[in-house]
C-alpha positions in Angstrom: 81.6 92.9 98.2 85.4 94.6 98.3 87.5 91.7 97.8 91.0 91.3 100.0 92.8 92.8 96.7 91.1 96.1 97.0 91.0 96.2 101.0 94.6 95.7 100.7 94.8 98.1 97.8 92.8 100.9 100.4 95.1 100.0 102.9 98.6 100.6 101.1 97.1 104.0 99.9 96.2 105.4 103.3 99.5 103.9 104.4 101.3 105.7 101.5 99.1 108.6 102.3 100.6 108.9 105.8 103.9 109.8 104.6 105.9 112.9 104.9 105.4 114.6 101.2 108.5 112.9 99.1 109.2 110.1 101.2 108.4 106.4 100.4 108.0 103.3 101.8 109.2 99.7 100.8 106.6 97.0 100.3 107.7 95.1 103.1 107.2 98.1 105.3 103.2 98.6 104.4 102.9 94.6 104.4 103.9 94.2 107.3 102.2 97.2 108.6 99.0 96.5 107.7 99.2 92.5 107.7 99.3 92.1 103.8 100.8 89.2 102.2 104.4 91.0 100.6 103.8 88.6 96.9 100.0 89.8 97.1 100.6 93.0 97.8 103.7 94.1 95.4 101.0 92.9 92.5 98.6 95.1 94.1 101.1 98.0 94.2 102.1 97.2 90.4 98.5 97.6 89.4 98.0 101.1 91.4 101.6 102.0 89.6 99.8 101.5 86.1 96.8 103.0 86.5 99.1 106.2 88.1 98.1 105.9 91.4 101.4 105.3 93.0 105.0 106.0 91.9 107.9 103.3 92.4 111.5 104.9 92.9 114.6 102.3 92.7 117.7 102.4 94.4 118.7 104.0 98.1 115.5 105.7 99.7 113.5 103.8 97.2 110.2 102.3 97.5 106.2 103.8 96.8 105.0 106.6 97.1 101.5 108.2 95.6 101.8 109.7 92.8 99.6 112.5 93.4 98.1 113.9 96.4 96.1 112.0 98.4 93.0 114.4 97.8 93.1 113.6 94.5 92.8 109.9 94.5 89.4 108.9 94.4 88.1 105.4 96.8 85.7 104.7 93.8 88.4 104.7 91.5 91.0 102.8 92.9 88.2 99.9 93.8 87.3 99.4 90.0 91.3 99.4 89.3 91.5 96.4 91.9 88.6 95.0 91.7 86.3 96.4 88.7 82.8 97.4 87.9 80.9 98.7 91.7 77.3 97.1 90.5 76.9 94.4 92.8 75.6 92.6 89.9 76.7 92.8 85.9 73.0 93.8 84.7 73.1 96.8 87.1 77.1 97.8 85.7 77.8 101.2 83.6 81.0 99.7 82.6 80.7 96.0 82.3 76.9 95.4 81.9 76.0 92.1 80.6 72.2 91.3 80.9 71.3 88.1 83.0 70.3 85.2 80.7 67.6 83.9 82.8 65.8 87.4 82.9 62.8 88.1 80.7 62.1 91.3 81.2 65.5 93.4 81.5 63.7 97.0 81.6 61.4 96.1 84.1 63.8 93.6 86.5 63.0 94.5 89.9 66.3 92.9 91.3 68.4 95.1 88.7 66.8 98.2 89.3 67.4 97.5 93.3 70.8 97.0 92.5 71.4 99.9 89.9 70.0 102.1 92.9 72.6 100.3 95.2 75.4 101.0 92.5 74.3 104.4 92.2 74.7 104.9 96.3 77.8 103.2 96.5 79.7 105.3 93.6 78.5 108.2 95.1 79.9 108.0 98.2 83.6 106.2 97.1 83.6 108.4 93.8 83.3 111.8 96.2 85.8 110.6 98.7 89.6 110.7 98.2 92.3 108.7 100.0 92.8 111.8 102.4 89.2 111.5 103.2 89.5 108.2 104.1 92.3 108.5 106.5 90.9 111.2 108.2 87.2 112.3 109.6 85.5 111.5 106.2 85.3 107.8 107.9 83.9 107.0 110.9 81.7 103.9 112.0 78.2 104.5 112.7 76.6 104.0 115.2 74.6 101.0 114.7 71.9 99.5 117.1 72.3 96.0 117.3 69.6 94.7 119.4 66.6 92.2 118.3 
């Protein structure tokens, strides 16, 4: 499950991603914008600075901006920054696997090959769509049928 870090981290990039090319925004401006805690989100923004996701300019007319273009961010990639591995469970991670210690049979785990195939579909989709994708038609809800 996304965590509020990396919601909030998707939400200060599309906000960021709205700009006019070379302006930027303060962090009270996107918290407040998007209903982010300001202390939560300028770690946030400090984390998406050092992995090169955002700039930071000081001064008059400072504040974020991305630091490259929106199409080139990836969802997948800023959701491990924030919030790590995409394998809803460590067995079924590329990055942080750690086998489960009550599992006999690692290989042939039904559960972690479910949830490899679930990793697998989720990195897919957030690893092929960038920030600009997100903001625009690459996101809409489904239509979902709710009835019993």
């Amino acid at each position: 499950m996304l965590t509020n870090k990396g919601k909030y981290g998707l939400k200060a990039l599309s906000h960021l991603a709205g700009l006019p090319p070379g302006e930027t925004a303060q962090s009270q401006e996107i918290a407040q914008a998007n209903r982010i805690p300001k202390k939560f989100l300028d770690a946030i923004l400090a984390e998406l600075r050092v992995a090169g996701m955002v700039r930071s300019r000081k001064g008059k007319g400072g504040g974020y901006m991305l630091a490259r273009n929106a199409s080139e961010i990836s969802v997948g990639n800023a959701i491990r920054v924030l919030d790590g591995p995409l394998a809803p469970i460590a067995c079924a991670s590329h990055t942080a696997y750690q086998p489960c210690l009550d599992c006999p049979d690692v290989p042939g785990c039904t559960v972690r090959l479910l949830m490899r195939r679930v990793r697998d579909l989720s990195s897919d989709l957030l690893d092929n769509m960038s920030v600009e994708e997100m903001r625009g038609a690459g996101v809409r809800e489904p239509e979902l049928n709710y009835s019993i």
